[in-house]
N, C-alpha and C positions, 0 to 999 in steps of 0.2 A: 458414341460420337465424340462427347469430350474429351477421351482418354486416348480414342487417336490422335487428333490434333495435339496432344501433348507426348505422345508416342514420335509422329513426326517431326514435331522442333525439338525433343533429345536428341533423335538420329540424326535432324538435317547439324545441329551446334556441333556434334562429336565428329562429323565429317571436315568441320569447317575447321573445327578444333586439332586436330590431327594433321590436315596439309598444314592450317599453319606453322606445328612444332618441327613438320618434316622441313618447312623454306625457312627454320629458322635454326636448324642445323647444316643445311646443303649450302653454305656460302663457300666452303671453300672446294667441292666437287663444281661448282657453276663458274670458279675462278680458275681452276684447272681447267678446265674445257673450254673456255675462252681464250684461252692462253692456244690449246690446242687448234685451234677453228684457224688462229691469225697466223697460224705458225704452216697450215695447211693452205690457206690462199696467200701466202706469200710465196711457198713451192709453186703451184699452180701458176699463179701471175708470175714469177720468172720463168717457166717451162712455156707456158702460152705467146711472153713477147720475145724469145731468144728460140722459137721453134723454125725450122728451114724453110 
């Protein structure tokens, strides 16, 4: 019984461990895509208010 519970907080740390190193290399793929999102409803909002 004790050696799960110690089974479980390695895997739950190493999961937690790992998104973090991934959000703390993706700043600049989440800065791209922002950029992309604003450049996509700026199309949309001039096509929607100049449409006939």
């Amino acid at each position: 019984m004790y050696s799960k519970i110690i089974i479980d907080i390695l895997g739950w740390t190493g999961s937690i461990l790992y998104l973090v190193a991934y959000a703390l290399e993706a700043y600049a793929t989440t800065g791209l895509n922002a950029v992309w999102i604003v450049i996509g409803l700026f199309t949309l909002g001039r096509k929607w208010l100049t449409r006939s």
